[in-house]
N, C-alpha and C positions, 0 to 999 in steps of 0.2 A: 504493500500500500504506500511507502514512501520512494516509490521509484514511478517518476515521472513520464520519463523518456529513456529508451532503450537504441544505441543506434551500434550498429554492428558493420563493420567494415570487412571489405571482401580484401584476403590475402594481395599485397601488391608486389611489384619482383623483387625475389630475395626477403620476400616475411611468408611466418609459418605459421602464425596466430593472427586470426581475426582482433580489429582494435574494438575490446565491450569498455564501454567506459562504465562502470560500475563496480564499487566497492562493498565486502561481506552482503553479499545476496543470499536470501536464508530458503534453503531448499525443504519444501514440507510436501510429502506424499503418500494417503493413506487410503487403503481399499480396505476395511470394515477389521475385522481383526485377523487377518489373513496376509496382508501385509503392510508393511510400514518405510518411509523411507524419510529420513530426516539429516540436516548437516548446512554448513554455509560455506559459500564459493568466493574468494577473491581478489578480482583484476588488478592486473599491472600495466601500464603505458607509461614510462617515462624514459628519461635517455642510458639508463642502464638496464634498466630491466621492466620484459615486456612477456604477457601471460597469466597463467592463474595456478592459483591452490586453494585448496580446501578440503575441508574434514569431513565425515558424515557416519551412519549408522543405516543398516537394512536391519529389518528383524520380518524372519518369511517364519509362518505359523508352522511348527513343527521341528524348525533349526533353529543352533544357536546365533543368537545375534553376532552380525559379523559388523566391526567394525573399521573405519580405513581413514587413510590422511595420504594428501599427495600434492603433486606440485609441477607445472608444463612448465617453462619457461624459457627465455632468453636473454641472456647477462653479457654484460660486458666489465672489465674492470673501469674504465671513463669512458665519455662520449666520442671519443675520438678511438677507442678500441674495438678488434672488431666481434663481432658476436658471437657467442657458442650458447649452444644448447646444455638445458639441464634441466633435470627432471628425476622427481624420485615416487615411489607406491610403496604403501606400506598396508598390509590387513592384516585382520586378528577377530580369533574368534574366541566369544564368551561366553559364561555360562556354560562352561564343558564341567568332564569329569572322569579324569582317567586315568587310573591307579598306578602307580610306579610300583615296581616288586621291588620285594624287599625291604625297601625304608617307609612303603606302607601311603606315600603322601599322595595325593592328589594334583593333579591339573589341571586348574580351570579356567586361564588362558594362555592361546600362545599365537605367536604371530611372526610373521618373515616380511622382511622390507627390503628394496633394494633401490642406491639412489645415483645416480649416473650425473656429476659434477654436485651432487648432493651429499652433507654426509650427516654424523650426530651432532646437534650445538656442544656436545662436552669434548666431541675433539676436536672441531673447531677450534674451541676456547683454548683448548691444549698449544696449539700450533701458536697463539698472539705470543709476540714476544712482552715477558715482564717479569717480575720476581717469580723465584721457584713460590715463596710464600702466598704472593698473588694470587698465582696460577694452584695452588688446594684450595686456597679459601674460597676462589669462584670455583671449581670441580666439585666442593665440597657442597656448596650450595643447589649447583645444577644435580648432584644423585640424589635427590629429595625429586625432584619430577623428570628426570630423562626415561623412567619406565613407563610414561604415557606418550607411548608414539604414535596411539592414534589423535594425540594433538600436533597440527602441524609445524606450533612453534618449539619441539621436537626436533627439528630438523633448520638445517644453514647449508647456504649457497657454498661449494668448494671449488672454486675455481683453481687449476694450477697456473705455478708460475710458469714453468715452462714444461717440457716432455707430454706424457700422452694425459689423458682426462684421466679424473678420477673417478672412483667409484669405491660403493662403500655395501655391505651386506649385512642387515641387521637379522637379528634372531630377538626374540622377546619371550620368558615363561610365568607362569604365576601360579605356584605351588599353594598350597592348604593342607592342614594336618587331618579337618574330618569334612565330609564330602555326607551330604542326603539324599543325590542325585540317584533315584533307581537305575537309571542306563547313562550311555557316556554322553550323550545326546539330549539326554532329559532334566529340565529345569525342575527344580520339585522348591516353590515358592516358598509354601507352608511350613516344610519340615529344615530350609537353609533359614530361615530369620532368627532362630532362636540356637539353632545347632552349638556348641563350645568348638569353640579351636582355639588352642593356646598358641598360634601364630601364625601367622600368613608371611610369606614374603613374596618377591618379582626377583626376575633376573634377566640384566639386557648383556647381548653379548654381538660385536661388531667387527668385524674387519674392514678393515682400509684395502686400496688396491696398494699402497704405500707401505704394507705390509703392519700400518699402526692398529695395535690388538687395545679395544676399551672394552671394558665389563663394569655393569652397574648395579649395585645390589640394593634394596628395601626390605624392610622388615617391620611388623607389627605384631604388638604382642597381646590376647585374650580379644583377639578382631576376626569374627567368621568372614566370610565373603561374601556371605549377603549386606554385612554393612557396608562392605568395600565397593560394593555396586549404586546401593541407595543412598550412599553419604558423597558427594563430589568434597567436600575437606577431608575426606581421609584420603585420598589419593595422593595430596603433596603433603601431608602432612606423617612419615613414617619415625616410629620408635629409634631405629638407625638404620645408617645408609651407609654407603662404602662404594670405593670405586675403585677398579685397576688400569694402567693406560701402558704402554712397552710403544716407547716410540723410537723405530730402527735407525730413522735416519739422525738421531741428536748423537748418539741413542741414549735412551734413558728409561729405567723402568719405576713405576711408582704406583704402589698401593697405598691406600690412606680409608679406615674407616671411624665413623664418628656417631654419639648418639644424639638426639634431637630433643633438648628440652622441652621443646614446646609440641612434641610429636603426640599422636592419638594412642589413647590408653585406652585397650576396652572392658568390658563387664561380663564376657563371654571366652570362657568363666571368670566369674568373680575374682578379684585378687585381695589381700589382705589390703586393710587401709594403710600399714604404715610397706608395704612392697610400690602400692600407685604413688606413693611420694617420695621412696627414694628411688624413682622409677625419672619419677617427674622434675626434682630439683638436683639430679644427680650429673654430670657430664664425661664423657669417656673419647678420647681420638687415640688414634696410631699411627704413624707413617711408614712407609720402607720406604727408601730410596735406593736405587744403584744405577751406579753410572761407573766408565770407564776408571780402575782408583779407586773408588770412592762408592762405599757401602755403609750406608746409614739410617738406624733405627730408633724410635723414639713413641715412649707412650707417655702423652699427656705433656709433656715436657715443657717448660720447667713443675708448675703447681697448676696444672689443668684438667686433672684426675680427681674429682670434685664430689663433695657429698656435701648439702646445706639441708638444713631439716631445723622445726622449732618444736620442744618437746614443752609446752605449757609457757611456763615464764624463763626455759632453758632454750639458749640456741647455738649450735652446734656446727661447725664448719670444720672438715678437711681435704685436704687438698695433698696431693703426690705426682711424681714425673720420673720417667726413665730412662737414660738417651745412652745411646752406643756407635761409637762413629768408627768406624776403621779405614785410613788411606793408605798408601803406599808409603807411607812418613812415620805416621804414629796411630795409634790406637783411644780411645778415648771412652769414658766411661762415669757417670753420672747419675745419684738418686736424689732425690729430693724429696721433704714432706714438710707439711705445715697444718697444725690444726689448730684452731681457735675457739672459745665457747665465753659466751657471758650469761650472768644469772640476774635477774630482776626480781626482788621481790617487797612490796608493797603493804604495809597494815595499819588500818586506821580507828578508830575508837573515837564518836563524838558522842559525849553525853545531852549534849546542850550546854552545859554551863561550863563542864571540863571536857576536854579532849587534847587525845594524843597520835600518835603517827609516828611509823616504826620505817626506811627505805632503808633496804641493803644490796647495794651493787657489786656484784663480782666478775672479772674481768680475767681471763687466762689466754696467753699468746705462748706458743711453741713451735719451734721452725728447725730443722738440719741438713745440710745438705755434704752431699759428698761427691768429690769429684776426680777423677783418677787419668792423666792424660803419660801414657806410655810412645818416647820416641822408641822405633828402632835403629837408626844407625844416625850418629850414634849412640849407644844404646840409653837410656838416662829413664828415670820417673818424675813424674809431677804428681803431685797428693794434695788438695785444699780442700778442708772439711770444717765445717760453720755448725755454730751450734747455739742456740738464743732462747731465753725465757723471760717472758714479763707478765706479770701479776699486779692485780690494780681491786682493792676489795675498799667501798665508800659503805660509811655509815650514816644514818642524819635519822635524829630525834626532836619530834619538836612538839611544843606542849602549850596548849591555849585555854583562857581563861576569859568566858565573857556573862560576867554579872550586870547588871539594870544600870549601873552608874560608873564600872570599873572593866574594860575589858584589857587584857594581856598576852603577851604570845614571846616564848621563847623557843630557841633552837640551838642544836650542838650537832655537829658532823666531824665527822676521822674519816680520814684516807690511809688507806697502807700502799706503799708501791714498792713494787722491785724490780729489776732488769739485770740482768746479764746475758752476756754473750760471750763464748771464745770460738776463735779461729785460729787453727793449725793449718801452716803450710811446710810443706817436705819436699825438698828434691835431694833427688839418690839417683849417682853416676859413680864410676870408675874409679871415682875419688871421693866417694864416702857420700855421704848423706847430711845435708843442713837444715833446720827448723828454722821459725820464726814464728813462733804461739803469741796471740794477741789476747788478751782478756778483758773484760771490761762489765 
């Protein structure tokens, strides 16, 4: 109803797409409940790129709903370069169900995609030049949605720089632990809404024609797949996510996974209430790196292996990290932990005419770290190890007195504090071993 005028241009020499001036055109098509066809389409005209893409859904009465995402097009790198083709299809079919031997799991989608100068936005993103650290924290972000490839933003234009086109081949699965489906075919509405499954995940797995291998994993925990179908927030919204990338030509290989604070927690089955909060205020990452030299591992690293919880008027925080570096130089080796807690508590007494009030603050910080860097040639040790406590305990009394013609109020408060810290550092070579212990 908001499109006006439709004008449609006949191919002129040397174009291969009709010019539709029209943008997200919404496709709706339905024959009684037998079938259904819904999705939106949309056009490109400009001086780089000319075509279309768009997403959609069939559902034929008796099959699973198939869904797809695709993309015609014609790119150029500037207006002044010349045009190639590109184009990618991707389907997937839902609502299945079919049993893997052995570890007993189910399958209830999967899907194959293949994109020709097209490939996934996470390797893409891989390819931008920018920090190693950049480059996980956007990867890190993108495997929370790269398992929804039947959305098209899903997918990014790969143009090469030079030598042949590329191409890219995706795979996509989505496991479940319990399945109510009588046949592998058969939706069973009734008895998937309520079903327990203690966890769902996806798994996207890609090749390059560049031989660059990406794998993207989600996970959700007491989530059936029937929520997974009728909730669109739990699809970017996963418990943790993780990703692997092996890129030949840098080359570099790197896995990284992490958990998702803010991820979907479900009730299918029940979980204890204090499991859904350190579920929920808890955080976990890993990385591996290897590159040529240079093999490097790390959980949580420095203090990002987190647990925050409030127990009444007690609140609790610890934090740890674990890092292991190895080059062709020296070896390197690191833990780290920090926990913190403070107590609140509050008491009051008003008579009317007398009252008093009791406030005791208590305050405890404790942190150590250790860290161990071995040259091999030649051969020598490094050792610095940190170690810190402070304590912080307030007390405050206060007493008031309000008669017809005399009202009065006093108060008394104590602090106690403490702090210390020591730091040892050791280096040991050839010629013996030296300290320098700091205290304070």
């Amino acid at each position: 109803p908001d499109v006006h005028s439709l004008y449609i241009g006949l191919p002129g020499k040397g174009e291969i797409f009709p010019r539709l001036h029209l943008s997200n055109l919404p496709l709706m098509l339905q024959v009684g409940e037998a079938f259904k066809l819904s999705g939106v389409v949309d056009f490109y005209d400009d001086k780089t790129k000319e075509g279309f893409d768009g997403e959609g859904m069939v559902e034929i009465k008796g099959l699973p709903p198939m869904a797809a995402s695709f993309g015609f097009v014609r790119v150029r790198q500037n207006e002044f370069a010349p045009w190639r083709r590109a184009w990618f299809i991707y389907i997937e079919a839902r609502q299945i169900s079919y049993q893997i031997p052995q570890i007993f799991n189910y399958i209830r989608e999967v899907g194959l995609g293949f994109g020709y100068r097209y490939t996934l936005v996470s390797i893409k993103e891989g390819d931008e030049k920018r920090s190693l650290a950049e480059t996980i924290a956007r990867l890190r972000e993108l495997s929370r949605t790269q398992g929804n490839l039947s959305n098209r933003s899903a997918w990014a234009i790969d143009l090469e720089e030079r030598g042949d086109p590329r191409w890219t081949i995706v795979l996509r699965a989505m496991l479940s632990q319990t399945s109510a489906a009588p046949s592998s075919l058969k939706w069973n509405e009734k008895g998937e809404k309520n079903l327990p499954s203690q966890y769902l995940f996806d798994a996207v797995i890609a090749v390059r024609s560049d031989l660059t291998f990406f794998m993207a994993v989600r996970g959700w925990i007491s989530t059936n797949y029937w929520d997974y179908v009728n909730d669109p927030e739990i699809r970017s919204n996963p418990v943790i996510s993780g990703f692997v990338v092996l890129w030949p030509r840098q080359p570099r290989f790197l896995a990284h996974v992490a958990s998702n604070p803010g991820g979907h927690v479900g009730l299918k089955p029940p979980l204890a209430p204090q499991m859904i909060l350190a579920i929920k205020y808890s955080f976990f990452s890993a990385t591996l790196l290897i590159e040529p030299g240079l093999a490097h591992f790390e959980v949580c690293w420095p203090n990002m292996l987190g647990f925050n919880m409030n127990f009444g008027p007690l609140h609790a925080a610890i934090t740890a990290g674990f890092i292991m570096r190895i080059t062709n130089d020296e070896m390197v080796i690191g833990i780290s932990l920090r926990a913190e807690a403070s107590l609140h508590i509050k008491a009051e007494l008003d008579a009317g005419i007398v009252g008093v009030s009791l406030t005791a603050t208590a305050f405890v910080n404790f942190g150590g770290r250790l860290i161990g860097v071995a040259e091999f040639d030649p051969a020598k040790l490094y050792v610095y190890a940190q170690i810190g406590l402070e304590l912080r305990i307030t007390f405050r009394i206060a007493v008031w007195i309000n008669l017809l013609f005399f009202k009065a109020k006093a108060s008394f408060s104590l602090e106690i504090g403490f702090s210390a810290r020591v730091q040892v550092g050791l280096i040991s070579s050839g010629d013996g071993a030296k300290t320098g212990p700091v205290a304070r």
